[in-house]
C-alpha positions as a printed Julia matrix, in Angstrom:
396×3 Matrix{Float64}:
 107.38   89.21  139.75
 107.5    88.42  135.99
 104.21   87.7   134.99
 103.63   85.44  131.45
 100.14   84.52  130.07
 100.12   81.08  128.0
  96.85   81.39  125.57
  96.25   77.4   124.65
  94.42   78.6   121.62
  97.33   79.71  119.69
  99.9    78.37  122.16
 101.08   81.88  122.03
 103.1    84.17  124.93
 102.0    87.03  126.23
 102.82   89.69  129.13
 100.46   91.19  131.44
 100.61   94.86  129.19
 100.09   92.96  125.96
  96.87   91.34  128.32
  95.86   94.53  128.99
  95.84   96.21  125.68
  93.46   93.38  124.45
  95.84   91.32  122.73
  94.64   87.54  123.9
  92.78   85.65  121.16
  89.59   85.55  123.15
  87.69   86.6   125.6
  88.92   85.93  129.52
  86.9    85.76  132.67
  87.72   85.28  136.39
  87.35   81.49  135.84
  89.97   81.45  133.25
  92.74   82.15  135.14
  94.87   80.56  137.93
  98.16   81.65  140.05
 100.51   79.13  140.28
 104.01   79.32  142.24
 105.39   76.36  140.65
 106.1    74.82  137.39
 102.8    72.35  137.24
  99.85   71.61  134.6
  96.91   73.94  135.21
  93.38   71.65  133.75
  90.52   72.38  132.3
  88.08   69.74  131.4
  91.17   67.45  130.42
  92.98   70.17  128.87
  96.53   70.93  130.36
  98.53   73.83  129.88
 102.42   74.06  131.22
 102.54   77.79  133.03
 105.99   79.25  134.09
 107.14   79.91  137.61
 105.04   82.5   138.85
 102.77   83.16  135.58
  99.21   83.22  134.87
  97.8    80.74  132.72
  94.69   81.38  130.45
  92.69   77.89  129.67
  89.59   77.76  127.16
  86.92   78.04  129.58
  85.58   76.0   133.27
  85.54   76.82  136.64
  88.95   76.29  138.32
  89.52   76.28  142.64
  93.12   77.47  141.53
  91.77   80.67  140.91
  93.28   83.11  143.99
  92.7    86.38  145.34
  96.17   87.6   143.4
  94.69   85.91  140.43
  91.68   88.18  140.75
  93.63   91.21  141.37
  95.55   90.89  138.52
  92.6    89.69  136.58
  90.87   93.32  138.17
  93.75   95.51  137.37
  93.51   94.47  133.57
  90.78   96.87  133.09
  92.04   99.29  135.43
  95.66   99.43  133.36
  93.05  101.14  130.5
  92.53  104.36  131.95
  96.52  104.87  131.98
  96.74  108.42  129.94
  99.11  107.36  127.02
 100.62  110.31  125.44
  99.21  109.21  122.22
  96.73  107.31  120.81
  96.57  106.42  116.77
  93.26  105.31  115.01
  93.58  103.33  112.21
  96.47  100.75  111.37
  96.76  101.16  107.37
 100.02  102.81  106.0
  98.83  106.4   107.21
  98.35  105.27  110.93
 101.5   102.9   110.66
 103.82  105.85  109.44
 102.51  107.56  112.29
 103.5   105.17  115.02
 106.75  104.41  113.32
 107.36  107.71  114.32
 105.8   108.22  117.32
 107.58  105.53  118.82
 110.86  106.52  117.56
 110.48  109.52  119.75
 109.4   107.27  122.44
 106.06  107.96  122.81
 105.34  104.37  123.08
 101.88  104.91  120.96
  99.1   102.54  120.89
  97.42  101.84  117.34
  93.68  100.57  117.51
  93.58   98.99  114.54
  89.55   99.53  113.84
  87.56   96.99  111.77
  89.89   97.19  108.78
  93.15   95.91  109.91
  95.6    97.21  107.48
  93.74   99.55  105.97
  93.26   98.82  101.83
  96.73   97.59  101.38
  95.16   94.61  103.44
  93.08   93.58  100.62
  95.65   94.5    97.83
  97.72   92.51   95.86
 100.98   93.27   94.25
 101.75   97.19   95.13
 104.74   98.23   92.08
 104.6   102.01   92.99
 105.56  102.36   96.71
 109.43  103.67   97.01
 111.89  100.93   97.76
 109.94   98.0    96.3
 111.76   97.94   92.59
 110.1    94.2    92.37
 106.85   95.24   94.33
 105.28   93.79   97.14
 101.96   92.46   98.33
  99.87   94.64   99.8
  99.58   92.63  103.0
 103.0    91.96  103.71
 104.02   95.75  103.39
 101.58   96.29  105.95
 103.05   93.56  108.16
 106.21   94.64  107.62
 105.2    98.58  108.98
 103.67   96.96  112.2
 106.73   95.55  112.95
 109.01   98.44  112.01
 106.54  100.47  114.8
 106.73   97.87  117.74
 110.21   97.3   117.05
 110.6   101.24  118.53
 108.15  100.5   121.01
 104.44  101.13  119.48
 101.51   98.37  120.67
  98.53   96.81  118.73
  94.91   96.82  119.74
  92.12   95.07  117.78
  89.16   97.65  118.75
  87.47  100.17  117.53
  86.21  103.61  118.77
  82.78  103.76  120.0
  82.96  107.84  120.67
  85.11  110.24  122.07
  85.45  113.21  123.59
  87.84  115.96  122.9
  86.11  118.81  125.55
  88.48  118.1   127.58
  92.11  117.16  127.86
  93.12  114.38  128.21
  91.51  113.25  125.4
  88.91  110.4   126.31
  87.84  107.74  123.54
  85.49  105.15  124.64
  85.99  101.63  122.62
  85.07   98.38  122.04
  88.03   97.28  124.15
  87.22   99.83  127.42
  87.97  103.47  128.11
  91.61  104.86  127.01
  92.8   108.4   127.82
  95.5   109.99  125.48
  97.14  113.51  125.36
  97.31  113.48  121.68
  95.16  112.05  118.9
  95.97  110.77  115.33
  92.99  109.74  113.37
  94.18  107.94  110.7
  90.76  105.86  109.79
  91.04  106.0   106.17
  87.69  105.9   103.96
  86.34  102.06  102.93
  85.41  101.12   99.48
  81.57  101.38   98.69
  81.28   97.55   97.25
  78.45   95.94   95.75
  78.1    93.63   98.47
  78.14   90.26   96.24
  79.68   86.96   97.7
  81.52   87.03   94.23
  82.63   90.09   94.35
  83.83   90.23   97.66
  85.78   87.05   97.26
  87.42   87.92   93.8
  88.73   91.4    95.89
  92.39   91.05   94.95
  92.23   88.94   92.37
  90.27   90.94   89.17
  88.08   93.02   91.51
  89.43   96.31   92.44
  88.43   99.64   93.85
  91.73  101.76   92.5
  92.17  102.03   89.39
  95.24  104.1    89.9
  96.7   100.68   92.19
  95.72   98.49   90.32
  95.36   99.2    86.35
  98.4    98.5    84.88
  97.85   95.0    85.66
  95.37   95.13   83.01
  96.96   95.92   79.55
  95.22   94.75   76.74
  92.45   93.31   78.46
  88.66   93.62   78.94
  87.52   95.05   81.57
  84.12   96.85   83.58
  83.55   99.96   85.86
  80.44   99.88   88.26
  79.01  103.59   88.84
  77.71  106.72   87.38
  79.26  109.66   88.82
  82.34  111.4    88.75
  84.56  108.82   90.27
  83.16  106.24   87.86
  84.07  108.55   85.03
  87.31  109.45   86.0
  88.35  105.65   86.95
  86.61  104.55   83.04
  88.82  107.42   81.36
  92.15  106.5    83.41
  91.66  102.61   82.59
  91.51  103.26   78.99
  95.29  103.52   79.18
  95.89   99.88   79.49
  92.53   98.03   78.81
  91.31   97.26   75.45
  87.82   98.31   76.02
  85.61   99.62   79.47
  82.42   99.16   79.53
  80.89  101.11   82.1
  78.0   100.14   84.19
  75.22  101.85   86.05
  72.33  101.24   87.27
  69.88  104.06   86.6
  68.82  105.36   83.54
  70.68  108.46   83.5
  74.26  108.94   84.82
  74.66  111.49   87.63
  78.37  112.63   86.27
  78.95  116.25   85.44
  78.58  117.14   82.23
  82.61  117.77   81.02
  83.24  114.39   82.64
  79.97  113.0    80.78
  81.03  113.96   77.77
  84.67  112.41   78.16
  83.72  109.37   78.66
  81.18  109.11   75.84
  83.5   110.22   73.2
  86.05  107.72   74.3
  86.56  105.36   71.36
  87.61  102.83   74.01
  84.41  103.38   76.76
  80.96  101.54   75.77
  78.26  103.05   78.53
  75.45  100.87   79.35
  72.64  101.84   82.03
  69.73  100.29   83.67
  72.23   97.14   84.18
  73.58   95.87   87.47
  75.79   93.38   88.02
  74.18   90.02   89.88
  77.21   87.85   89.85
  81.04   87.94   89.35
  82.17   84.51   87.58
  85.22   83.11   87.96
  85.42   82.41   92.12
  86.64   78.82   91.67
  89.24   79.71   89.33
  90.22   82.74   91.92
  90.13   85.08   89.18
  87.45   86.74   87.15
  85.65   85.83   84.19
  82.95   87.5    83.38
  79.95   89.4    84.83
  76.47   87.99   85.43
  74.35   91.31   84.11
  70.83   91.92   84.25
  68.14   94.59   83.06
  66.76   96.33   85.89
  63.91   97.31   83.68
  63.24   93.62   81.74
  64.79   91.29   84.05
  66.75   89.94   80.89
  70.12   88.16   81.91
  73.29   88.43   79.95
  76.88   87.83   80.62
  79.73   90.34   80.25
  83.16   88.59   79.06
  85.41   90.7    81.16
  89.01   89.97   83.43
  88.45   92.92   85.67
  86.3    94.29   87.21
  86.56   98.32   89.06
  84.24   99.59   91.62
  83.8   103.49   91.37
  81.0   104.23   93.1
  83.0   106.4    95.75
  84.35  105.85   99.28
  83.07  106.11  102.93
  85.13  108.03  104.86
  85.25  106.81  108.34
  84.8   109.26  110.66
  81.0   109.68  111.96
  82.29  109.39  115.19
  83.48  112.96  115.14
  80.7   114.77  114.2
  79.98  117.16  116.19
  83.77  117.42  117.53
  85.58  118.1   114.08
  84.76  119.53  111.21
  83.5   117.34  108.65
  82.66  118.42  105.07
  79.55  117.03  103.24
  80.57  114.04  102.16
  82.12  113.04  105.45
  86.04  113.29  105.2
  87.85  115.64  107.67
  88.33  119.05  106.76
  92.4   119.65  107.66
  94.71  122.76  107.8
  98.04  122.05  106.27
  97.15  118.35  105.72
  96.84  117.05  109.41
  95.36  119.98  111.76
  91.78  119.56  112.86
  89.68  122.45  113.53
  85.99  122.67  114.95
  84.07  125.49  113.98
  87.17  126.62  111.91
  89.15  126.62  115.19
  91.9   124.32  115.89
  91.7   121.75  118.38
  95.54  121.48  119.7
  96.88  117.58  120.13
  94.36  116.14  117.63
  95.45  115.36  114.02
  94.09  114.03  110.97
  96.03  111.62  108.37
  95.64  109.18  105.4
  92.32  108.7   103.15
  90.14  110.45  106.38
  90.7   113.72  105.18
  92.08  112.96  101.49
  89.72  112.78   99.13
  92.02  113.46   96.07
  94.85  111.39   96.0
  93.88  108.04   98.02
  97.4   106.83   97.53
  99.38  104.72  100.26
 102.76  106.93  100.09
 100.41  110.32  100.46
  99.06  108.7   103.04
 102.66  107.43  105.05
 103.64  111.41  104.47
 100.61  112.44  106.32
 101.3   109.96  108.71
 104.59  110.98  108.91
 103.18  114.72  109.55
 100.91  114.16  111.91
 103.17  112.08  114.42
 105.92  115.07  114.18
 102.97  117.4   115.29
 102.16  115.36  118.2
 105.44  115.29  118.92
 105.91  118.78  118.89
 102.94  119.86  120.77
 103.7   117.36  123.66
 106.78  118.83  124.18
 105.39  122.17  124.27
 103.08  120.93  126.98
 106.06  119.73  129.24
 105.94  116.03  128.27
């Protein structure tokens, strides 16, 4: 029996696996579905919905009598198709966790990406990328992205929007516990990334793509000749200021305390930069330039006086570090002190400096260097061929 799920929200086609793996718009309950053997019109409060022979149809909410006991089952055996041990499971659906099912699922593991609460990854929020291979023109950051997901389900691999809860790798299979239910795997890629520490403004956020940046290495040659500002005062902050000063006219760099926390060589850089004006005890209040969709200026102000200014600027760079996500595995993995996972030969996990076999780290979760989105597809890339490897090893 073919069975076919028609979501009236989107008006979009589903099977029962893509049901399963969490892929329906919203939520469904027992009253939201109804067998039918014939082609008919399934209500709900006035709202019709044309099912196919023998299909399931999923309304937008009310009690229905349609509902049967095959209805139910089905309905029942969603959450029981959850606990089917996939042979492997990837975390994280940015260019390091879409390399990896491209690749997985050309050696038919049929892997299942959860694509966490950053769907995409950085590229997501990315605008023209003009150094990833292949692109002579560039491409947007979101549509390379797209373009990856569909490379991987064209070889088999499937999409889940959830994210992991906790897991535990004690014992095999693997067993991760998510928003979306419990999934068991034989193999692991953790491809997470690290997020951008951001201010947190409205302005900023909504200028993210358009002036507002947290690479400087992505995105500063779309600056030449221009003004522009770096928010922080350590390391990264210096290092982002100094790299800028290739192509902008002038940084001014921004923090918020009175003294900056950089080491001293990278201090000193920065200060004797012709090109770098330092200014401290200021944070930034505002972003201008939202209506125009592109910024303007900064809204400063003295921590100390209160005293308001404005900063003429067309860019402006966060570098006030990353989070690397990955709490979830303390206590499993080895972690170093600033959270990213510590990795033998790029992808292999350890705990307690011993590896854990089937479980592999790629991507910005354990690379705190180069951040870049082709470092992170080879790692990707990696970590898939190891999974590969050590299921066959284990009579896959």
């Amino acid at each position: 029996m073919s069975l076919v799920a028609v979501c009236q929200l989107e008006r979009r086609v589903f099977n029962l696996s893509d049901l399963a793996l969490g892929q329906q718009p919203q939520s469904v309950d027992k009253s939201q579905i109804c067998h039918v053997e014939h082609l008919t019109y399934c209500s709900r409060r006035g709202t019709a919905s044309l099912v196919r022979p023998h299909g399931f149809v999923v309304g937008r909410g009310g009690s229905s009598p349609l509902l049967g006991q095959l209805g139910l089952a089905v309905y029942n055996l969603l959450g029981n198709l959850m606990t089917e041990t996939r042979d492997t499971v990837i975390l994280g659906s940015g260019c390091a966790g879409l390399t990896a099912a491209i690749y997985s699922a050309r050696a038919n593991l049929k892997p299942l990406v959860l694509e966490g609460h950053e769907p995409g990854g950085q590229l997501s929020i990315t605008s023209l990328v003009e150094n990833f291979p292949g692109w002579p023109d560039g491409i947007q950051g979101p549509e390379l992205i797209e373009n990856m997901k569909k490379q991987a389900e064209r070889f088999g691999a499937t999409y889940q929007l959830a994210h992991l809860d906790r897991v535990e790798l004690g014992a095999h299979p693997f067993r991760l516990h998510t928003s979306a239910g419990e999934i068991l795997t034989r193999t692991l890629i953790i491809a997470s990334g690290a997020s951008a520490r951001w201010l947190g403004l409205p302005s900023e956020q909504a200028l993210i793509g358009h002036g507002v940046s947290s690479c400087a290495t992505c995105d500063g040659f779309f600056f030449r000749g221009k003004e522009i500002a770096v928010v922080g005062g350590g390391d990264s902050a210096m290092e982002e200021a100094l790299f800028l000063t290739r192509f902008a006219s002038k940084v001014t760099l921004l923090h918020r305390r009175p003294i900056f926390r950089a080491s001293k060589i990278m201090l000193e850089r920065a200060m004797a930069h012709p090109n770098i004006e330092l200014r401290t005890n200021t944070v930034v209040d505002e972003v201008l330039g939202v209506e125009e969709k592109e910024v303007k200026g900064l809204r400063l102000r003295d921590v100390n006086s209160g005293a308001k200014s404005t900063l003429h600027v067309d860019g402006l760079f966060l570098g006030i570090g990353h989070e690397p996500n990955a709490k979830m595995f303390a206590g499993q993995i080895d972690l170093d002190d600033e959270g990213y996972v510590i990795t033998r030969d790029n992808i292999l996990t350890t705990h307690h400096g011993v590896l854990i076999p089937g479980v592999y780290a790629c991507g910005d979760v354990q690379d705190r260097r180069y951040r870049q989105a082709i470092t992170a597809a080879g790692t990707g890339c990696m970590a898939a061929l190891e999974a590969e490897k050590y299921l066959e090893e284990h009579g896959r």
